[in-house]
C-alpha positions in Angstrom: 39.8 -30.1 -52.9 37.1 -31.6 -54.5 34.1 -30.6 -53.2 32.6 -27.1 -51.5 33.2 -28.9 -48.4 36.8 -29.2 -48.7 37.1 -25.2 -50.0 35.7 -24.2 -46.2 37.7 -26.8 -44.8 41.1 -24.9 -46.3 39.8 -21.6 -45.4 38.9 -22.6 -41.6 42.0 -24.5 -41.7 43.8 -21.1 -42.7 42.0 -19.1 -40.1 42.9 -21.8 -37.7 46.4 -21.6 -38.7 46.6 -17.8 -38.1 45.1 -18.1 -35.2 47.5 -20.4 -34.0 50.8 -18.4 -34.3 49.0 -14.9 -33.2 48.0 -16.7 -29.7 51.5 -18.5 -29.8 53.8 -15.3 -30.5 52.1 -13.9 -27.6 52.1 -16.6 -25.3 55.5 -16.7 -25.7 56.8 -12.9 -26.5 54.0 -10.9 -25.3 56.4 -8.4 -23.0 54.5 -8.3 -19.4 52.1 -11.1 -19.7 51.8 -13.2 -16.3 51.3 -16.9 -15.9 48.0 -17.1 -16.3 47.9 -15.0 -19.8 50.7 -17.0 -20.8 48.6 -20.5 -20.0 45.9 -18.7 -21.8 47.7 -18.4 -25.2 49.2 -21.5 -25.4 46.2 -23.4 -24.5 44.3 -21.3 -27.6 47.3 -21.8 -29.6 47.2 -25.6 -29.3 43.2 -25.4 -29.6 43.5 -23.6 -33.3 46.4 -25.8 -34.3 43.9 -29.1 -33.3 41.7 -27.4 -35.4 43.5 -26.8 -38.2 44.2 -30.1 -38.3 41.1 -32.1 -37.5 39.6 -31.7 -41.4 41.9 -33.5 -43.2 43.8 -37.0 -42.4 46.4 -35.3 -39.9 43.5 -34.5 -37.5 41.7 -38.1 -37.9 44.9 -39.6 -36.1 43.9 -37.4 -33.1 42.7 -40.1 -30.2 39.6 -38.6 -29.3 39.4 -39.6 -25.8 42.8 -37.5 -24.7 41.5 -34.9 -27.1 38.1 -34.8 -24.9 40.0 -34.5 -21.8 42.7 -32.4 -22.4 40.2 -29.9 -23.4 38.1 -30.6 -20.9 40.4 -29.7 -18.7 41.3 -26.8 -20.5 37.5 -25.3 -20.2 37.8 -25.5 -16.7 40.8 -23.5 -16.6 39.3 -20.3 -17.4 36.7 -20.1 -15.2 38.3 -21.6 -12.2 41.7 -19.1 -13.0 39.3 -16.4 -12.3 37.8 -16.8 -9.1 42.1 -17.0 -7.7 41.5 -13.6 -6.6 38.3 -13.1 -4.3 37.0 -9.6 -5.4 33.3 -7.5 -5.7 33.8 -8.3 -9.6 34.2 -12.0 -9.5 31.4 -12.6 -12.2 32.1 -10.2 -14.5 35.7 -11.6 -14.4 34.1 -15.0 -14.8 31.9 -13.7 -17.4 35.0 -12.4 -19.8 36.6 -15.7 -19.9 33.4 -17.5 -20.8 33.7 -17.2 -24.3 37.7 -19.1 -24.0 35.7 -21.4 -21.9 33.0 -22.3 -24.8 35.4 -22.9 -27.2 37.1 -25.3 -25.5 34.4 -27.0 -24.4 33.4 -27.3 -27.9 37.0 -29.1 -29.0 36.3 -31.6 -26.4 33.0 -32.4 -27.5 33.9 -32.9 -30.9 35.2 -35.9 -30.9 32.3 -37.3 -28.9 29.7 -35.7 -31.6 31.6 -36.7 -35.0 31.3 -40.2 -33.1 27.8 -40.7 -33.0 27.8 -38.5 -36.2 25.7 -35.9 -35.1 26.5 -34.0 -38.3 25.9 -35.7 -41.7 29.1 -37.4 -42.9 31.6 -35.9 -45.4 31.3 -39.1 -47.9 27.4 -39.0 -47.9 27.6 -35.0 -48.6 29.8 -36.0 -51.3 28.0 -38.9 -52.8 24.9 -36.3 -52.6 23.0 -38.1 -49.7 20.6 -35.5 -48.1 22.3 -34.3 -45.0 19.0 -35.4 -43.0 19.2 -39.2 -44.3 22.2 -39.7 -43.4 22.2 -38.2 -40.0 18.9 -40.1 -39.3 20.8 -43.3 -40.8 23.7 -42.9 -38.5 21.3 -42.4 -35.1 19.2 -45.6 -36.3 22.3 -47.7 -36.9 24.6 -46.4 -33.5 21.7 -45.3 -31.1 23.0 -41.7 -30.7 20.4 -39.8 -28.8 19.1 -37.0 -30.1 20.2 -35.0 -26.7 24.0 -35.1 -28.6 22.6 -32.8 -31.8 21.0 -30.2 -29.1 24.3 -29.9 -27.3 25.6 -29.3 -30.7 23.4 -27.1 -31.8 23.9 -25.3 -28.1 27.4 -25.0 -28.8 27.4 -23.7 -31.5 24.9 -21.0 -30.9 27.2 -19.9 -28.0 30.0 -19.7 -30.1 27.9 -17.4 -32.4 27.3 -15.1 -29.7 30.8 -15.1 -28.4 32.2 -14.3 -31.7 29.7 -11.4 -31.9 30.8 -10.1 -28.8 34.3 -10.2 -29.4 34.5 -8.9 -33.1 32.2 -5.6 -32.3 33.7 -5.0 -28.8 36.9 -3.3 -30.3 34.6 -1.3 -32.7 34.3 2.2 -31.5 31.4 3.4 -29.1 28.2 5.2 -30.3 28.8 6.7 -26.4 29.8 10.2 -26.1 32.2 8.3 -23.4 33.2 4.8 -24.1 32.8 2.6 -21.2 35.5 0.6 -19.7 34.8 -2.1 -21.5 35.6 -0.7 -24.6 38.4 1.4 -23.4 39.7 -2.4 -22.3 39.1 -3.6 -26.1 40.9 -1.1 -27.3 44.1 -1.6 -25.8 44.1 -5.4 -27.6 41.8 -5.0 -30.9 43.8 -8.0 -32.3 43.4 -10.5 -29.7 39.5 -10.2 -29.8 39.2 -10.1 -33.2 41.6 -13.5 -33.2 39.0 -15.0 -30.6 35.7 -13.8 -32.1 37.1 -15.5 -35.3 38.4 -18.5 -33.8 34.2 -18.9 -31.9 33.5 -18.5 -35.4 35.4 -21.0 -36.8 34.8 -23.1 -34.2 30.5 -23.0 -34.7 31.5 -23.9 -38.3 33.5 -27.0 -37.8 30.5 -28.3 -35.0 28.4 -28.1 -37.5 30.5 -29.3 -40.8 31.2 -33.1 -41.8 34.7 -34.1 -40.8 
């Protein structure tokens, strides 16, 4: 690890690995869990573990394009697996699963961004290029539009407030009552903590040099 680049690259890639076998242990041992919370685990379990790997030379032997569509059709999953029941409460249901939605989303766009380098590269951060140059440089040189760093930045700001949402909704309520939202966090502190640091993680590595 030779630069500060690399130091938050090892600790994301920890993160990521924890991540990885928390959703995986549950996904398979969770006691109770249906099909569709099964599906769920295992697809955030494989999402960390791309993760984890995408830093370093392990991840660059990802191909890109299956990346982008496995996780393509992994956002959709979350979404679409909640409208299976037609209820009053469809949106909210839709709603909660947003956040597993955005994160997804955000693994298959990363190959497509680091493409047309819509964050400054890991060799010109190193060589002490400034991270505007270079990302200029690399739009002149391939014609990446600038419409690829605003879906970045989107991303990522989503992810911000997803992981917001999930780390403080376990926390207890100023309420005399806690409302059922937080009477649901409570019953799986662990799990929201795990996603609100995977969004976390995830806004980091839109925004990092790979």
């Amino acid at each position: 690890m030779d630069t500060p680049v690399d130091v938050v690259h090892f600790m994301l890639t920890v993160l990521f690995v924890l991540a990885a076998v928390h959703a995986l242990w549950h996904g398979v041992r969770a006691p109770g869990a249906g099909r569709r919370d099964r599906v769920d685990h295992l697809l955030h379990a494989a999402m960390s573990a791309a993760m984890a790997a995408m830093p370093w030379s392990l991840g660059q032997s990802l191909p890109g394009r299956t990346t982008t569509v496995l996780f393509t059709l992994a956002a959709l999953w979350f979404p679409l697996t909640a409208l299976r029941r037609h209820t009053a409460n469809a949106v909210t249901r839709i709603a909660g699963r947003l956040p597993s939605a955005a994160g997804m989303a955000a693994m298959a766009w990363m190959p497509l961004a680091h493409h047309g380098r819509a964050v400054p590269s890991h060799e010109a951060l190193a060589a002490g290029v400034p991270a505007a140059h270079d990302t200029a440089a690399h739009g002149h040189a391939t014609g990446a539009p600038v419409s690829a760093a605003w879906v970045t930045g989107l991303l990522a700001a989503c992810l911000l407030a997803c992981a917001m949402w999930s780390l403080t909704r376990p926390m207890p309520s100023l309420r005399p009552v806690p409302d059922a939202a937080h009477r649901a966090a409570a019953t799986d502190p662990y799990g929201h903590v795990r996603d609100g640091a995977m969004a976390l993680g995830t806004a980091l590595m839109l925004l990092m040099p790979h």
